[in-house]
C-alpha positions, 0 to 999 in steps of 0.5 A: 500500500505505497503512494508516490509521485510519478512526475505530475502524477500520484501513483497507488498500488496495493494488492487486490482487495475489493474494499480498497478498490472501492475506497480509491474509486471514490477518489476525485480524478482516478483512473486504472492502469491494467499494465502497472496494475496501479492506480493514479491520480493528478498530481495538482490539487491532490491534498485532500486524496492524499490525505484519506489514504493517509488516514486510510493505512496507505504509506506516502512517500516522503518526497510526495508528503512534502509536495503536497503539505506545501501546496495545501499550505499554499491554497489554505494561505491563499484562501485565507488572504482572499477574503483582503486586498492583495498587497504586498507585505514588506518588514525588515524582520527576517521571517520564514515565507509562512510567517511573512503570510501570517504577518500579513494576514494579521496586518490586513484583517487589522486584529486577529489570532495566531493559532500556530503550533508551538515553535512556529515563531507566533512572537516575531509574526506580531512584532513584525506587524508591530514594525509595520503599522510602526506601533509607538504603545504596544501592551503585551500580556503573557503568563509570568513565566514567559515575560522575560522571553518577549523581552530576548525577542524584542531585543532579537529582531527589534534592536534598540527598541524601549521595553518596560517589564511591569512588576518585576520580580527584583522588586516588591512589585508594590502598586507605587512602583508599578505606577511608577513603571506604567508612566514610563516612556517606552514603546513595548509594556510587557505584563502578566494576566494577574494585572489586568484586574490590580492596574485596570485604571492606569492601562485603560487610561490611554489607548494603545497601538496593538494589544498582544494577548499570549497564550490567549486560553488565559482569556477563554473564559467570558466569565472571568473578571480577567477575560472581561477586563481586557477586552474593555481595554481601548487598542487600534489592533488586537492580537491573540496568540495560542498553539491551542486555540481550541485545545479542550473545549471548542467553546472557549474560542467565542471569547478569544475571537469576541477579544480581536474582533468583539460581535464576530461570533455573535451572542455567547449563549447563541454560539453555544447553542450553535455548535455545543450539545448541552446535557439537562443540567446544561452541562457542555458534552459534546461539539456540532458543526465544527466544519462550519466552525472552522471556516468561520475562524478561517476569517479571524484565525491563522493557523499552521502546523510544523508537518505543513511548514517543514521544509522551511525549518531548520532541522533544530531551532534553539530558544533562551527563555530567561526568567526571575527568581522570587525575591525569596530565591534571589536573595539567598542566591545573592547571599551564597554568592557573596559568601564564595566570593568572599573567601575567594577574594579575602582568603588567598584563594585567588593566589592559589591557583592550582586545579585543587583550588579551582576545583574546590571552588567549582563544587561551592558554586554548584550550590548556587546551581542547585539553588537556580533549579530548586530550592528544595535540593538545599532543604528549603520547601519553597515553589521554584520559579524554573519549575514553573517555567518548565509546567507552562511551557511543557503543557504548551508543547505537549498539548500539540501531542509533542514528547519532551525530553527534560535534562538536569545534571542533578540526580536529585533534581531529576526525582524532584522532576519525575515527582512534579510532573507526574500528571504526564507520567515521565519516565526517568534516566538517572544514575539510580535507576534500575532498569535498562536504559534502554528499556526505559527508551523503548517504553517512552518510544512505544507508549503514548501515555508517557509524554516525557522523559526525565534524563541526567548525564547518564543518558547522554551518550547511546540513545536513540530518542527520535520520538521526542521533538521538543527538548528542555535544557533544565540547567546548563552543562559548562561544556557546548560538547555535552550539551550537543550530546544532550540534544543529539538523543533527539535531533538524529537521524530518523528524527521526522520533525523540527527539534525544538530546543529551550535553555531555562535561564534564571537571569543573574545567576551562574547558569545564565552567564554560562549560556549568554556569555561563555556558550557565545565565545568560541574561545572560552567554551572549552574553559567550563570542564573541557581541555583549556583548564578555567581560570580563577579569574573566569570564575570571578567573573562569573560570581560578579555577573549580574 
């Protein structure tokens, strides 16, 4: 049962079977050839056909696959930019040809939702938007853990461009401050949802540009205090973005339309009505006439999946997504920090530079590593910001039926991992574990239940893992080597998909130095564990970074 292209043809063949004669004869443009034994349809326009023999058990050749998933994406972006004028989109952003259609799709309907699969670059699709209406106040709300996030992105494609994160962290976050941040003359303002309903006077006091939704299921609920306080805000554009836009129920899209285009869907009760099946108690059990709701999304809603824009990609795209510690953590952070320095500079250590000295001090600075992870390996029960992180953005990617493989250097932070994130079932590669490695690959591998894998340095040589396409550095080795190996379980030969890695980062501390600064200097990458020897020097400069 093979389907191939033969020039501007698609070949089928399969051994007789009447059940399967009749399913291809049901195929628009089908004709028999009784020499080949083979079946063929026209090549243009073909998508839907391939698809049903998809569906239907048939194996589709790879080549052909990426044929006809190029010209679906066409005719849908064609069928989605129909409905405007044809005019040309320009942006100096350096955007992949499916993000430049959904930057112009957003910029022609003037507010609309991302619904792209997570990795598809949804952020930069808005800020180019941004650039083209040449938006001077631009109100971005995203989920606390992401913030800092859009701040690398803004800095990335948008240099020199003023950004004001409200309610940091370092900071008591007080009322007065955040006032005080809200009246800062700066082109990007960068919030969590939490406050829209603590600072609603000052953000409805002036009517922005473009208002940025993030991970707009935050905003689903047209219940919520939170849902109906942003969509009183004033914005000339509104902009929701989500990988799930419809991930659980089919009913929470009304308010993230009702936000970029209020009335589009009608009446809520009436939606209902239209498209969910309700139970005697009222109760939501079921969906009708989901065609006809997704050719209405079609106006207000653009959305791509990774298998549709993969011969675009590049084979592994590689993330920082810097985040803040808790005032809690910072300061004892801050208080190990100025410890180790202290007895370096105030006990001669500095003078002693012998492989003995450095090393001695490179196992007191793993507490401050194990600190930026958890708080929990030091013996403090205190919620850790990085695993919060990880939460948000591992739901984000396994919710678009993603496998994850999440990697630590800490064997005790890999229990703490297995433990936390159970509602997944990960599986977990540790120096303790019993069983075969292998085993354990195999059961991730075969067993859809289990969506991620917990792995330490024990699991980074040997292993093929093509079954995960999303990959969490948790904390960072000091050697870009072993981080290779790390992401080389997944990114391999065999892997089908685009590799989607993420460096958590705590910003200031160790961890971040590593990555942002040595990991970016050729020269020095060998220094961290590898065949140049760190200096003392180096690691000064280090425990000084803030």
């Amino acid at each position: 049962m093979i389907v191939r292209k033969n020039n501007n043809i698609i070949e089928i063949s399969f051994a007789y079977d009447q059940a399967l004669v009749s399913f291809v004869k049901s195929l628009e443009g089908r004709k028999y050839n009784p020499a080949t034994k083979c079946w063929y349809i026209p090549l243009a326009g073909s998508h839907a056909s391939v698809d049903r023999l998809a569906k239907r058990g048939f194996t589709i050749h790879p080549e052909l696959w990426a044929e006809v998933r190029k010209d679906q994406e066409q005719a849908r972006e064609a069928e989605a930019l129909a409905i405007l004028p044809d005019t040309e989109f320009t942006t100096p952003l350096p955007l992949f040809p499916y993000q430049k259609v959904g930057s112009a799709f957003l910029w022609k309907i003037g507010s609309g939702l991302i619904g792209d699969e997570m990795g598809l670059g949804k952020t930069v699709q808005s800020l180019a938007v941004c650039e083209k209406v040449r938006a001077e106040k631009v109100l971005i709300f995203a989920p606390a853990a992401v913030k800092w996030q859009w701040v690398s992105e803004i800095e990335k494609f948008i240099p020199g461009a003023s950004v004001q994160v409200i309610g940091s962290t370092r900071s008591k976050g007080s009322r007065e401050e955040r006032i005080h941040q809200w009246s800062c003359d700066c082109r990007f303002y960068i919030a969590n949802y939490e406050l829209l309903l603590r600072d609603f006077e000052v953000i409805n006091s002036r009517e922005w540009d473009v208002i940025i939704a993030d991970e707009a299921t935050r905003i689903a609920n047209p219940q919520a205090k939170q849902s109906k306080a942003i969509k009183k805000l004033r914005a000339k554009r509104r902009i929701a973005m989500t990988g799930t836009p419809v991930s659980n129920r089919a009913n929470e899209v009304w308010n993230i339309i009702d936000f970029t285009n209020p009335g589009a869907f009608g009446n809520y009760y009436a939606f209902l009505t239209r498209y969910c099946l309700k139970n005697q108690w009222g109760g939501i059990f079921g969906y009708q006439h989901m065609d006809e709701l997704r050719d209405k999304l079609k106006r207000y809603m653009i959305r791509r999946l990774k298998a549709e824009v993969l011969p675009e990609l590049p084979e592994k795209i590689i993330t920082d997504i810097p985040f803040e510690m808790t005032l809690e953590e910072l300061a004892l952070y801050k208080k190990l920090k100025k410890e180790i320095l202290f007895e370096i500079e105030h006990k001669d250590i500095a003078k002693m530079e012998t492989p003995m000295t450095i090393q001695y001090t490179l196992v007191k600075m793993l507490r401050l590593r194990q600190l930026a992870d958890s708080m929990e390996l030091l013996g403090h029960n205190t919620q850790s910001s990085k695993l919060e992180v990880l939460k948000e953005m591992l739901k984000d990617a396994l919710d678009n039926g993603r496998k994850a493989i999440v990697f630590t250097q800490f064997s005790e932070m890999a229990d703490i991992l297995e433990r936390e994130l159970a509602e997944w079932k990960p599986l977990k590669i540790s120096g303790k574990i019993k069983e075969e490695y292998r085993d354990v690959v195999a059961r991730f591998n075969e067993v859809d239940d289990h969506k991620a894998l917990i792995m330490t340095s024990a699991g980074q040589f040997g292993l093929n893992i093509q079954r995960a396409s999303v990959i969490f550095h948790y904390d960072q080795e000091w050697s870009l080597a072993k981080m290779q190996q790390r992401e080389g379980r997944a990114h391999r030969y065999g892997q089908k998909d685009t590799v989607l890695v993420y460096n958590l980062l705590a910003k200031g501390t160790v961890d971040y130095y590593v990555k942002k600064v040595l990991h970016a200097k050729a020269e020095l990458s060998n220094q961290i564990l590898g065949d140049t020897p760190i200096s003392m020097e180096t690691i000064q400069e280090m425990l000084k970074y803030e």
